[in-house]
C-alpha positions in Angstrom: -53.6 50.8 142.2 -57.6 50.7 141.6 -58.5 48.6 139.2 -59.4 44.9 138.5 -58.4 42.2 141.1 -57.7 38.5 139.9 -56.3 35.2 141.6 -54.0 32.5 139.9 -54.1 29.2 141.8 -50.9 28.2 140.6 -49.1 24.2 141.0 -49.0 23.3 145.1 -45.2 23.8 145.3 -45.1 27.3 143.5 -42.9 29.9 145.0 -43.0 33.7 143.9 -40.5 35.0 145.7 -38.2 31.7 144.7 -39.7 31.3 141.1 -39.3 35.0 140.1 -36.3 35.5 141.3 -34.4 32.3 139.2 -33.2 34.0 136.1 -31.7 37.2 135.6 -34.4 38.4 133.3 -36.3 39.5 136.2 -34.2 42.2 137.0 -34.6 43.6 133.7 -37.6 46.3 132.4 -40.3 46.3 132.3 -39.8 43.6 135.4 -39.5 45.2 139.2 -38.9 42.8 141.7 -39.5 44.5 145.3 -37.5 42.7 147.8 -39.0 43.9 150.9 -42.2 43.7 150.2 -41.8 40.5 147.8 -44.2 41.9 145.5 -43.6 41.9 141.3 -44.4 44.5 139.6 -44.2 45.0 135.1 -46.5 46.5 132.4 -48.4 43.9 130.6 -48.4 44.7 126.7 -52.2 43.7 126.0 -54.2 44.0 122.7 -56.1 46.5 124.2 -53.6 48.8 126.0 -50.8 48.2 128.0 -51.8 47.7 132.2 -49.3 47.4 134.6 -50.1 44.8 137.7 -48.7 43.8 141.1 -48.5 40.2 141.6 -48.4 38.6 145.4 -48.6 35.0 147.0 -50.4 34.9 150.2 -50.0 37.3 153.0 -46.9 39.2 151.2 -46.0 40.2 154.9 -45.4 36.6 156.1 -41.3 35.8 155.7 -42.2 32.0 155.3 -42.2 30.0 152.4 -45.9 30.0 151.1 -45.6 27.5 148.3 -48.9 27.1 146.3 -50.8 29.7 147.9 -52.7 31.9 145.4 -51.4 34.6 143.3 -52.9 37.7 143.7 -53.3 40.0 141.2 -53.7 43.7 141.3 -53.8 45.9 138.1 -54.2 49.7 137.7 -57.1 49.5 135.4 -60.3 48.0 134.7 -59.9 45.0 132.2 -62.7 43.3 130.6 -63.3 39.6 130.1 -61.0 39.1 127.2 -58.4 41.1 128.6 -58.3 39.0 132.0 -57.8 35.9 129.9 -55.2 37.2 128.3 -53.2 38.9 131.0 -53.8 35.3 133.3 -52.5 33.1 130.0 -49.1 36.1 129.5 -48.5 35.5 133.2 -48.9 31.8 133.1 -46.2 31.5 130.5 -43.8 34.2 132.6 -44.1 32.5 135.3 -44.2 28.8 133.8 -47.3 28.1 135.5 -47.5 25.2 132.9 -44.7 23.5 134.7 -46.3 21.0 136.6 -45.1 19.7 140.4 -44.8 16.4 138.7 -42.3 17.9 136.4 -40.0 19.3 138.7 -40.5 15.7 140.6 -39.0 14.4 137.4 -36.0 17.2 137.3 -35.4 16.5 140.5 -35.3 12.9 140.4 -32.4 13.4 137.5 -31.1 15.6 140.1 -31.6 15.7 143.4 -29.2 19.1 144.2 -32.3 20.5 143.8 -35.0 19.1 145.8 -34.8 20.6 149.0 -34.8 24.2 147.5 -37.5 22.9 144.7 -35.3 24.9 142.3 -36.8 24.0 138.6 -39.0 27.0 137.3 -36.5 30.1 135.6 -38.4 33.0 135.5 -39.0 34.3 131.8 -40.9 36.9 129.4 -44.6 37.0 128.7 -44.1 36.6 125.0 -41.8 34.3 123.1 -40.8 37.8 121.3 -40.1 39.5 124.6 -37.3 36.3 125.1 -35.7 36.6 122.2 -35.0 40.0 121.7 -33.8 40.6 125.6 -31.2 37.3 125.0 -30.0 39.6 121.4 -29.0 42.5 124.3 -27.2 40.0 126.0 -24.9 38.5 123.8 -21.7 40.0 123.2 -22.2 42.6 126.1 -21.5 43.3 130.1 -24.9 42.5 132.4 -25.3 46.1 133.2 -25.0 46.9 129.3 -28.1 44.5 128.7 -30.1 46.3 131.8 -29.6 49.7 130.7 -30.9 48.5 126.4 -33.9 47.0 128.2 -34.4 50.2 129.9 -34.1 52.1 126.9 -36.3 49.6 125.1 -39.3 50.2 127.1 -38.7 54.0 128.0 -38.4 54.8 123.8 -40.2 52.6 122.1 -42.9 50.7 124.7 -46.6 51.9 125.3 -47.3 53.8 128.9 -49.7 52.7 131.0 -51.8 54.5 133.7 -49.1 54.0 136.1 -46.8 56.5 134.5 -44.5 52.7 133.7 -44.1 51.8 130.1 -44.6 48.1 128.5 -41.9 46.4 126.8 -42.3 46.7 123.0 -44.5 44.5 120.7 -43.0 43.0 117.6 -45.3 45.5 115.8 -44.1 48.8 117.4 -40.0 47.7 116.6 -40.9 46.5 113.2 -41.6 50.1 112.8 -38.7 51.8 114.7 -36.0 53.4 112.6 -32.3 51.4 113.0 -30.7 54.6 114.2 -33.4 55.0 116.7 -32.4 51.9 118.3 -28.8 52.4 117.8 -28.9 56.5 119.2 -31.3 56.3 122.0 -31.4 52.5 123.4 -28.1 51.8 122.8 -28.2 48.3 121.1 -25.0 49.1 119.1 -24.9 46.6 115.8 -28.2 45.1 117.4 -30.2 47.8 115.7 -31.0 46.0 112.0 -31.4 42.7 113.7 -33.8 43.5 116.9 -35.8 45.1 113.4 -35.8 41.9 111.2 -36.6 39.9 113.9 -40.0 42.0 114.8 -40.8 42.3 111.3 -40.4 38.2 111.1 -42.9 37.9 114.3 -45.1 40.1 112.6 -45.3 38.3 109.3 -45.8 35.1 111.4 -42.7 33.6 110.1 -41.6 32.5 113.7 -44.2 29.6 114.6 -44.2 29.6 118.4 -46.9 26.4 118.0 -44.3 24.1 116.2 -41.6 25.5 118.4 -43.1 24.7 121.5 -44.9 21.6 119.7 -43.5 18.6 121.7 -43.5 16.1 118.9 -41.0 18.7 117.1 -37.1 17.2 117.8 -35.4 19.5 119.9 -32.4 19.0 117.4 -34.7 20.4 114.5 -35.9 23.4 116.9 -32.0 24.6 117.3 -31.2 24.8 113.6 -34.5 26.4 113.1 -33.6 29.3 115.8 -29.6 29.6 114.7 -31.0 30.8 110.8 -32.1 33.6 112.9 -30.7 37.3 112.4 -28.3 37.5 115.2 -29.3 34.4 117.0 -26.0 32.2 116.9 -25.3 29.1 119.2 -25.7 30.3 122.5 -28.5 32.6 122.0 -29.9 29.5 120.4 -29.3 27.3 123.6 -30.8 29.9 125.6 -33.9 30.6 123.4 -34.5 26.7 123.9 -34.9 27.1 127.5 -37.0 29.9 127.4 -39.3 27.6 125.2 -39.4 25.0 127.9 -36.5 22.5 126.1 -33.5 21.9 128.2 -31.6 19.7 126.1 -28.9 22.3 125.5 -26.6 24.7 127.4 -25.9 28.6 126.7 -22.3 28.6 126.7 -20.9 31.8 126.8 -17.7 33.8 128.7 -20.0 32.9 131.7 -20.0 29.3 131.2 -16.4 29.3 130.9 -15.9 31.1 134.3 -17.5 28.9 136.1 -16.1 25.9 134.8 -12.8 27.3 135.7 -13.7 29.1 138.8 -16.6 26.7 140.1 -15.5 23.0 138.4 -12.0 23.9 138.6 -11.5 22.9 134.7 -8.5 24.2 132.8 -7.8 24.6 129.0 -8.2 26.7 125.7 -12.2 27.3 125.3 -12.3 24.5 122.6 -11.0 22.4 125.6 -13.2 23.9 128.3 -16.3 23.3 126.4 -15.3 19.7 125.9 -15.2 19.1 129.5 -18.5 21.0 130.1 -20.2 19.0 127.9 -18.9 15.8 129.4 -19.9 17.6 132.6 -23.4 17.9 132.2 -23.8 14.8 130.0 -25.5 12.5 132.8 -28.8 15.4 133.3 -30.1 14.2 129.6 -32.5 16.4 128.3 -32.1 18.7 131.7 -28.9 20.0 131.1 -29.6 23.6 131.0 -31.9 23.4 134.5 -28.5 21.8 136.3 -26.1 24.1 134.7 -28.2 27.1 135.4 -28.6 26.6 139.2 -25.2 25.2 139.7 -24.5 29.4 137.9 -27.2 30.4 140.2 -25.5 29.1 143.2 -22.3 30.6 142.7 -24.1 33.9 142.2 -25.9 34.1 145.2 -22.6 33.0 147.0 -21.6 36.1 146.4 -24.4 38.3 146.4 -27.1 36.4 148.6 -30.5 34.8 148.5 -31.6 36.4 145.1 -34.7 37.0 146.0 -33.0 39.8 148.0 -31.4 41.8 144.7 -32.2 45.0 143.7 -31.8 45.9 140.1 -29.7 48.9 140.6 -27.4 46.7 142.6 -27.2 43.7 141.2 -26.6 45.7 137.3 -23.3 47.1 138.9 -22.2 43.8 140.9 -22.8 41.2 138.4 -19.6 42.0 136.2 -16.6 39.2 135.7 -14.9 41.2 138.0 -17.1 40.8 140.8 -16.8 36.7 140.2 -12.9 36.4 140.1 -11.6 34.5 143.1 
């Protein structure tokens, strides 16, 4: 691509290829993870067109771990000024950039399964808006479901850049897209009306991503806030906390209960089963998510191997509850 270059020093223990590759979101549009040349790849949705870049750390051809070597950044076009602010502070968040080595320290030191690998960062969306409408296509539905609406999403209703890829949607563009547009060509299914009054609510500013991310606001006062949301229930509400940086809840779901019977050997109606999660978990505090999530993430790439490796095609066919039965 020829256009603007740009470097992100990121925190000394940052790893792409490890930090990417963390949550499942990256396997879904407008994100392109390229295992062989460990190189990411998505359209960036900026105020003044979309602009899709290539992000590597170090010498991309190196196999060895290159934590905190710079992040280079290759887009295919010219941005200006305020558009290289912007893309570096969209990437930041994605990437949780913000997320100190000192943090992880801290995760770590609650629990220490973690530390060699430096597991702590899950990948997520540029935009708080991005996160919550791609956990709405995962609720209720298979994984390769969920890929094939966030394909749809970006192909119908996102912005094309010079690349020829397409941006995920803004809040403004799906507060203006027709239900049965959604519903016919993405293939949300009852998702339509909802993906619609949430983008409408981000537009009117009636989501306040300051006070949600506002540390002095009580995690406890941040879940309520997110379950009076259309379609956001309880788990979609745990999981919208994490993407916010809070891991004081879990996400359970179908998944959760797989794994506590398959991984934690747990037995019992799901009333039962969440009980014993909970009780489970209880001793990470306010990191239960981060502990839950890579014991998941473990068992995943038990089966499917060093995600950094998965390719989207791939892993959207394997990672079905069939694939995970013992």
């Amino acid at each position: 691509m020829a256009g603007t270059r740009l470097t992100i020093t990121p925190p000394k223990d940052f790893d792409l290829a490890r930090d990417v590759c963390s949550y499942g979101y990256f396997v879904l549009a407008p994100n392109h993870w390229d295992p062989a040349s460990r190189t990411f790849m998505r359209v960036l949705e900026l105020a003044a067109g979309p602009a899709t870049v290539r992000i590597t750390q170090g010498d991309a051809s190196s196999r060895r771990r290159q934590r905190g070597a710079p992040l280079k950044l290759a887009f295919d076009r010219t941005l200006d000024r305020p558009e290289q602010a912007e893309a570096k502070r969209l990437l930041a968040r994605m990437l949780r950039l913000d997320e100190t080595d000192a943090d992880l320290r801290a995760f770590h030191a609650i629990d220490p399964r973690w530390k060699k690998s430096g597991r702590g960062r899950l990948f997520r969306s540029p935009t708080l808006f991005e996160d919550v409408i791609k956990t709405v296509t995962s609720c209720n539905v298979a994984w390769p479901s969920t890929v094939k609406m966030n394909e749809r999403l970006c192909a119908v209703c996102g912005r094309k850049a010079e690349s020829g890829l397409y941006a995920f949607p803004s809040a403004k563009k799906l507060s203006r897209t027709r239900a049965g547009t959604l519903r016919g060509r993405c293939s949300v299914g009852y998702r339509d009306q909802r993906m619609i009054d949430l983008a409408r609510m981000f537009v009117r500013g009636d989501i306040d991503e300051a006070w949600l991310t506002d540390a002095k606001t009580p995690d406890d006062e941040v879940f309520e806030f997110l379950k009076t949301l259309p379609g956001i229930g309880p788990y979609a509400a745990g999981n919208i906390m994490q993407l916010l940086g809070r891991y004081s809840r879990l996400a359970i779901d179908t998944e959760t209960f797989r794994h506590a019977k398959t991984v934690l050997g747990y037995a019992g109606t799901d009333a039962q089963l969440t009980k014993k999660i909970k009780a489970h978990y209880e001793p990470f505090g306010d990191q239960v998510f981060r502990s839950y999530w890579f014991e998941l993430w473990d068992f995943y790439e038990s089966k499917q191997g060093p995600s950094h490796t998965w390719e989207r095609e791939r892993t959207a066919k394997a990672f079905t509850a069939a694939q995970f039965k013992d």
